[in-house]
C-alpha positions, 0 to 999 in steps of 0.5 A: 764618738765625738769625743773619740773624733776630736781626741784623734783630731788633736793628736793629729794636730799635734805631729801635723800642719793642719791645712783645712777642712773640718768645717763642722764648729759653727757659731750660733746666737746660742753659742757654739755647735757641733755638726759633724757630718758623716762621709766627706764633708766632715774632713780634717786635712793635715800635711806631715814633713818627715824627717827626710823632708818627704811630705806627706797629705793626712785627712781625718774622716767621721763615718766615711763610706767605703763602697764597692765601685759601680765601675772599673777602678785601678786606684785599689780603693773602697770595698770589693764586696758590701759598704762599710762606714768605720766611725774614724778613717785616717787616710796617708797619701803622698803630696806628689799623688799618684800612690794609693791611700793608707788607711787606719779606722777606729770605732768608739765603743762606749759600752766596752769595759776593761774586762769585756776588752781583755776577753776579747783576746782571750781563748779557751785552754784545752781543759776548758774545752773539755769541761764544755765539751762533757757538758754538752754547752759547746753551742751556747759557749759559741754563742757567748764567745762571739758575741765577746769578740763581735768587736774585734771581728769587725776590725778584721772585717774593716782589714780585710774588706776594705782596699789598702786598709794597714789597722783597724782599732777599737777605742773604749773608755778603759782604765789600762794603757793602749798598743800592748803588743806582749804578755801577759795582756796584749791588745795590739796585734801586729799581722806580721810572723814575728808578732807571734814571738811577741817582739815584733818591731813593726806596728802596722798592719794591725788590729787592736783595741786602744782604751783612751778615756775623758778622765785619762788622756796622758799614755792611752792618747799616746798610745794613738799617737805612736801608731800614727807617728810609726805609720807615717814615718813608714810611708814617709821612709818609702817602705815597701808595701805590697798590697795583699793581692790573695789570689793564685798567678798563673801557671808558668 
């Protein structure tokens, strides 16, 4: 988890300013510590300039908090339902305040390897339905589907339960290249209806798993960078996002 945490600090750092906080590197008799402290305290503030001078406040989180507000908020923030801690939450806000965050979050796993990843996107065929199905086995290939997939679950869960949420991602220590969004071994996944064709030109909302690793740190780590650079260019280019709402109006 740490080194995930400074992996997406340094990346940060390098298409940002970094502006402050992070005060968790703490010079003892010793030598150096490292106390990162979960929620708020452990803050990194950066501020990304775009292209068209638009500026933008970034704030990297280990274990923020994200709970169902005790009272009446209009801010679209935190959860509607149960509390949720994501190892890492970036936060997109707008210099001149007022908006709403956008928020990315990312869970290291550091026991997920290459082939548990790429079956987290795997589904059984018709003829492999079939074959479980005449075995009577339905049950415990459920069971073993799921508990695969548990990881990938939980990124959905952090999309959709917590307030102006636009990707959640898995970080393993994996050997291939994060952010494939195509055939035949995708791992990103856009929610948008082009996605399905593959040559979807957005990059977020989405769900993915991302693989960097301490041996390897050149594409997956760029990988990451991309997806923060595509976010914040969005927000920076002011395109339209509607917050998904999920409910019916009423009757005219």
């Amino acid at each position: 988890e740490y080194w995930c945490f400074f992996i997406l600090r340094e990346v940060l750092q390098g298409i940002c300013t970094e502006v402050g906080g992070g005060n968790f590197l703490i010079i003892a008799k010793d030598g150096m510590r490292i106390q990162l402290a979960k929620g708020r305290r452990s803050e990194c503030r950066f501020e990304f300039v775009g292209t068209n001078g638009t500026k933008l406040l970034v704030s990297l989180f280990y274990n923020r908090r994200f709970i169902r507000p005790k009272s009446p908020r209009n801010d679209w923030s935190g959860s509607y339902t149960a509390s949720f801690d994501p190892d890492f939450s970036v936060a997109v806000r707008s210099a001149g305040g007022g908006a709403a965050a956008h928020w990315l979050h990312f869970d290291a796993k550091y026991r997920l390897e290459r082939q548990q990843a790429d079956a987290l996107f795997e589904s059984a065929d018709d003829e492999e339905d079939a074959a479980i199905a005449e075995s009577g086995q339905e049950y415990e290939a459920e069971l073993s589907r799921v508990h695969k997939q548990d990881d990938l679950f939980k990124m959905h869960t952090y999309r959709d339960g917590i307030f102006s949420t636009r990707g959640a991602y898995v970080l393993f220590p994996g050997g291939g290249v994060g952010g494939q969004a195509q055939d035949p071994k995708p791992n990103f996944f856009v929610r948008h209806p082009t996605a399905l064709g593959g040559a979807s030109a957005n990059s977020v909302p989405s769900v993915g798993a991302l693989p960097p690793t301490p041996e390897e740190t050149g594409e997956q780590v760029a990988a990451i960078r991309d997806l923060l650079r595509a976010t914040l260019d969005a927000v920076c280019a002011g395109q339209p996002y509607a917050e998904e709402r999920a409910w019916f109006g009423p009757v005219p």
